[in-house]
N, C-alpha and C positions, 0 to 999 in steps of 0.2 A: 425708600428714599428716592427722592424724584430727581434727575438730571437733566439739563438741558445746557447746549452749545449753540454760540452765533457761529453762524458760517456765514462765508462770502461767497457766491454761488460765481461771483464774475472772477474768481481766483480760480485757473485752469490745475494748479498744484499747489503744496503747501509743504516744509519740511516738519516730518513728525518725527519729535525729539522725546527717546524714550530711553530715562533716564532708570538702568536696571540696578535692584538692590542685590549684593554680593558680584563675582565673576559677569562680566559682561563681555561682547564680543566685539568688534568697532571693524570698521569697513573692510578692513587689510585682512580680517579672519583672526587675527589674533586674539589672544585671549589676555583678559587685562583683570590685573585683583580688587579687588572689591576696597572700595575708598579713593581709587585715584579717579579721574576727570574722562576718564574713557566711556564713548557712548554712541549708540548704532542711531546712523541717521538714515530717513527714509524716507523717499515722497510716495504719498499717499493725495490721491483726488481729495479735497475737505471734504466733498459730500459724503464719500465714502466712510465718515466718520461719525455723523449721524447719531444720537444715540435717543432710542425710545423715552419720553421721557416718563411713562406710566409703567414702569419695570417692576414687575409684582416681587414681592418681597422673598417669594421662597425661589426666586431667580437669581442665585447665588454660583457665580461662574469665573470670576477674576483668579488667580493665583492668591492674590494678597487676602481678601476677603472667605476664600478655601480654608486656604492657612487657619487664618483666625478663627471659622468655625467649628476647625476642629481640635485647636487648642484648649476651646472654652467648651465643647459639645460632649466631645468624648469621654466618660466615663466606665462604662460598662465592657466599653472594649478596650484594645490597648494600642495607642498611637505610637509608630514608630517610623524612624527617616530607614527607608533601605539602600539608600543610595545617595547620588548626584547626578545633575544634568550636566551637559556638556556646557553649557555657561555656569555651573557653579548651584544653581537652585536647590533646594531639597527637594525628596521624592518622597513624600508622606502615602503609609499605606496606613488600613484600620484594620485590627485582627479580634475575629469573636473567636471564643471556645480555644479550646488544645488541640497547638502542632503536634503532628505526628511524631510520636513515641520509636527511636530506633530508625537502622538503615535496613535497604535490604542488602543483598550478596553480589547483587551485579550491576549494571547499566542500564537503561531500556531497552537498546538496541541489541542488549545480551536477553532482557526475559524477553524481549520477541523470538529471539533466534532460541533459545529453552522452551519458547510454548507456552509463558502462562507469567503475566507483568507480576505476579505476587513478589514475586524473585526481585525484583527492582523497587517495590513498593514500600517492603518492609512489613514487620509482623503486625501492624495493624493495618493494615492493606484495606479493611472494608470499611475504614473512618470514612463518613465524605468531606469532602472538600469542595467547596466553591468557591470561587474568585472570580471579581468581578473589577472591570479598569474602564478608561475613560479616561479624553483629553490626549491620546497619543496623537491626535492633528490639530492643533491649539486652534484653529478657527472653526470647531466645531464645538458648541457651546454644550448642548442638548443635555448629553451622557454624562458632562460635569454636573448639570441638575439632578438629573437622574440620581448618581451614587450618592451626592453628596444629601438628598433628601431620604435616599434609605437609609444611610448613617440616621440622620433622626430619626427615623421609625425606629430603627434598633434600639436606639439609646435610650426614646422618648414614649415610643409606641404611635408618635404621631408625624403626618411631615410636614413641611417648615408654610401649610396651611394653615395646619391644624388638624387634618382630615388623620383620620384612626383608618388603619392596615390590620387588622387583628390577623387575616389571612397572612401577610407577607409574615409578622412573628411567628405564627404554627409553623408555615416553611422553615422558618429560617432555624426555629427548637427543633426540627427534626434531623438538622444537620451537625456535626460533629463540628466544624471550622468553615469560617469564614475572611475572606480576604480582600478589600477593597481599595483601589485604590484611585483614588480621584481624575488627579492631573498625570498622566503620564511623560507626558511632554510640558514641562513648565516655560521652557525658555518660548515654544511658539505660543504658545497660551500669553504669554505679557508681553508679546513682540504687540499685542492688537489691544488698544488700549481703549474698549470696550465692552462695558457690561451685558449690553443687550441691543444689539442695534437695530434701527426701525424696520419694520414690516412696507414691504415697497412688492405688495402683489405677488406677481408673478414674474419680474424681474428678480433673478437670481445673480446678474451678472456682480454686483457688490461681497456678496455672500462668496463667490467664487474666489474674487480678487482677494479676499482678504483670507481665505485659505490656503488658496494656492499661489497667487501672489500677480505680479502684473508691472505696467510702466508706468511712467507719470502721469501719462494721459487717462487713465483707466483700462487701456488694453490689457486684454487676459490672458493670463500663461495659461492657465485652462486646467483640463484633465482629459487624457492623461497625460498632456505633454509633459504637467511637471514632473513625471515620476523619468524622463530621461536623461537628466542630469540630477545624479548624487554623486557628491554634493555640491546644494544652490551653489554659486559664485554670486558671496554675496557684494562684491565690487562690482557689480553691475547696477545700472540706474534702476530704478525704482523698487517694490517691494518684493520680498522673498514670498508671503504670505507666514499663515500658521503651520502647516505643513512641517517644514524640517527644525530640528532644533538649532543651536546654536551654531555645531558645527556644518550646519549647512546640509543636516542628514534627516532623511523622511524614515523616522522608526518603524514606519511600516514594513519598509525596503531595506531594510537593514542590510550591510555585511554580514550577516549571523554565525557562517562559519569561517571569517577570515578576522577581520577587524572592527568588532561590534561597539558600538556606542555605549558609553556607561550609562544609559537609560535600557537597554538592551539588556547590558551584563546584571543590571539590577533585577531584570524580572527573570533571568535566566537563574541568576543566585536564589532568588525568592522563589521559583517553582520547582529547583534541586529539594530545597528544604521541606516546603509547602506538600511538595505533589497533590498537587489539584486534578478530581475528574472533571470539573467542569469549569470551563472559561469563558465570559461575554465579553466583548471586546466591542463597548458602547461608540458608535460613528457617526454620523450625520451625513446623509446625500440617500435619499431616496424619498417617494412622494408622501407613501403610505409607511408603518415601522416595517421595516422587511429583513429578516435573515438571512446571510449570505451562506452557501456551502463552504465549506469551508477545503483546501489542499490537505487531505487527510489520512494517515490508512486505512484502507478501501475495508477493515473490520469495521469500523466507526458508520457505515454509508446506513446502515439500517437506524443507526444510535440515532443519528442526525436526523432523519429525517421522522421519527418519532419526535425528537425535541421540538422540531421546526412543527408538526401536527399542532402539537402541543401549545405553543405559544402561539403561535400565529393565530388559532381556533380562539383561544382567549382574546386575543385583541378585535376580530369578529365580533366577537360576541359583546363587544363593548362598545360597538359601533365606532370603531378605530382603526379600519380598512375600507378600501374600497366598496365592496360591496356588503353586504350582511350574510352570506352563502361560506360557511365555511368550506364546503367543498371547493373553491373556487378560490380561496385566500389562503387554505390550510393545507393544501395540496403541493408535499413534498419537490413533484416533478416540476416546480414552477420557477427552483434555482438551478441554474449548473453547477457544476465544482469550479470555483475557483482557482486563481494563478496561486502560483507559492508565494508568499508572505509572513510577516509576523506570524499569524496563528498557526500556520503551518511546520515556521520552526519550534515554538512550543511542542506541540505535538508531537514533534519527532526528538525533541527535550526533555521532556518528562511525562510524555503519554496525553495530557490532557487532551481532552475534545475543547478544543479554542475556539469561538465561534464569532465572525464580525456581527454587531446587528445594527443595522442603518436608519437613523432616524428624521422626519421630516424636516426641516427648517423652521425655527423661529420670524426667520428674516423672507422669506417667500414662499410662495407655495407651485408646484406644480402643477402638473393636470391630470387627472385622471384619465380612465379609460375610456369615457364620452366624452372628453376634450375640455372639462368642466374642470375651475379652482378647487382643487382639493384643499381649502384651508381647514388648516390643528390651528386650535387655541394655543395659546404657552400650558394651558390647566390640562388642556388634552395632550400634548407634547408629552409633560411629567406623568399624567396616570399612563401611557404608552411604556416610558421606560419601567415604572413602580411593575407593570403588570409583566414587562419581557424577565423583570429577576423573580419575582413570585414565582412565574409563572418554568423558571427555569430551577431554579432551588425545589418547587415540587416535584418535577419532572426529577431531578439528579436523586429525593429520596425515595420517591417510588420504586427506582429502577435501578438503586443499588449501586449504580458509580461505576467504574473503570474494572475491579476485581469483579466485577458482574454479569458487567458487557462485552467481556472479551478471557472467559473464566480460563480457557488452556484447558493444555494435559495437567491430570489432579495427582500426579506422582513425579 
């Protein structure tokens, strides 16, 4: 479906009237129910607004348009709402195979301190689990492609090209459970009313604005300034960005152990139940696909950094990195550990190894290491993420999951 917008380029701002379906939030922060006249006004530059009009079809990214595909898609697995956004939105995840059977006898924090996570896992402790999210910064589009085209490879065998994965289903048969969930953040996701916005180089400055958010004029809140105020005040002139949801809270930054977000307590509920060894936590902002270390316990530092060989080496090999040298792209030592966040409270939640992985932009490209356009197609964007969950679902059944990687005292 092809879109196209007149803009007036001699119009310095413009007010964008986004008219939210159920709970919506309006200037003062409050929360208003779904049917009355309540509605977040925002100025936004019009160019800013832009949208590609050759938006390839399996470029499937809106909330609304989500929704819909996986009401009419899913059959094989089982769709279900695990929660609420802090404006009101559903939180749709996709579940393959059977949840873990039984609890175990303690905490995590207790089978660490016992010596051996079986104790908190439960007696089928060697089931895998994967889970895979996307969309926790609504103005990163990428990762919503991503999941939402391996939902069809599951379902269909094929994704929303056409193109046949036979590899990603072996992976995906060799795993006991599955768990996906698209949009994490729905309210920043339809705060940007945007399917796919134009390709504008190496100008990233648009792309930023509408993530992290900015003033009327186009001025950037930037990164990482917007992570020091949670949460936005969103009674300030211009836009918040995708970034925090409704209540003005960046899911990434959570309060985690004081006063968490119900998009938070959702996947905190869901990973109680779940226990997942393995987590990808699909992002957008980096040039080439890159894997960030993740805030972790320092058992995991060998896990991760096998994982990271592992996919990173694949996406080499598919001329979907800088260079072609996997020693040079697949080389562990080339992330830090990262600050504490979202995947770090997981982890310290229900054990998983949570891993952010960063994808390049739709909307511009950076530069490389010779100072040269690194441009990804949209076709190379999506086989980048196809290949980070393949290539992460082989890795987790090879290597036997969480009961494997960190086995304890055996009494």
């Amino acid at each position: 479906m092809k879109m196209k917008r007149i803009l007036r380029k001699e119009v310095i701002s413009i007010l964008l009237l986004l008219v939210i379906s159920g709970p919506v939030v309006n200037l003062s922060g409050q929360t208003a129910r779904a049917g009355n006249k309540s509605k977040q006004r925002f100025e936004i530059p019009p160019d800013f607004l832009a949208e590609r009009e050759d938006i390839p079809e399996f470029w499937i990214s809106e909330v609304g348009e989500v929704n819909s595909f996986l009401k009419k898609t899913v059959k094989k697995g089982q769709l279900q709402v695990i929660g609420k956004s802090a404006g009101g939105r559903k939180l749709y995840a996709v579940f393959y195979g059977q949840q873990r059977q039984g609890k175990g006898t303690t905490t995590f924090s207790g089978s660490l301190g016992f010596g051996n996570v079986r104790a908190y896992r439960g007696p089928d402790h060697e089931k895998l689990v994967y889970m895979g999210m996307s969309g926790v910064h609504g103005g990163e589009f990428e990762g919503i492609v991503g999941t939402v085209n391996l939902i069809s490879i599951f379902e269909t065998g094929k994704d929303l090209r056409g193109k046949e994965w036979p590899d990603i289903t072996e992976a995906a048969d060799a795993l006991d459970r599955i768990v996906l969930i698209p949009i994490v953040n729905p309210d920043g996701r339809d705060r940007i009313p945007l399917r796919m916005t134009i390709y504008r180089n190496t100008d990233g400055n648009v792309t930023e604005y509408l993530n992290t958010g900015g003033q009327p004029d186009g001025t950037l809140t930037g990164w990482p300034q917007v992570k020091e105020f949670i949460p936005a005040d969103f009674n300030k002139p211009g836009f918040p960005g995708g970034y925090p949801n409704d209540a003005g809270v960046n899911i990434q930054h959570d309060d985690f152990f004081g006063n968490p977000q119900k998009e938070t307590r959702a996947l905190f509920n869901l990973t109680s139940l779940e226990r997942p060894d393995l987590i990808l936590n699909m992002h957008t902002g980096a040039i080439y696909m890159l894997m960030h270390r993740p805030f972790a316990e320092t058992e995991l530092t060998p896990v991760f950094d096998t994982l990271f060989t592992n996919v990173m080496t694949a996406l080499t090999q598919n001329g979907l990195q800088d260079t072609k040298d996997p020693e040079v792209e697949a080389n562990p030592k080339r992330v830090k550990q990262g600050q504490f966040n979202l995947d770090g409270a997981l982890n310290m939640h229900c054990g998983a190894l949570s891993v952010v992985v960063e994808s390049p932009s739709h909307g511009f490209s950076g530069k490389n290491r010779r100072g040269e356009r690194a441009l990804l197609t949209p076709d190379m964007l999506l086989d980048s993420q196809l290949i980070c969950h393949r290539e992460a679902m082989r890795f987790l059944s090879e290597t036997g999951g969480r009961s494997r990687w960190t086995p304890g005292r055996t009494k």
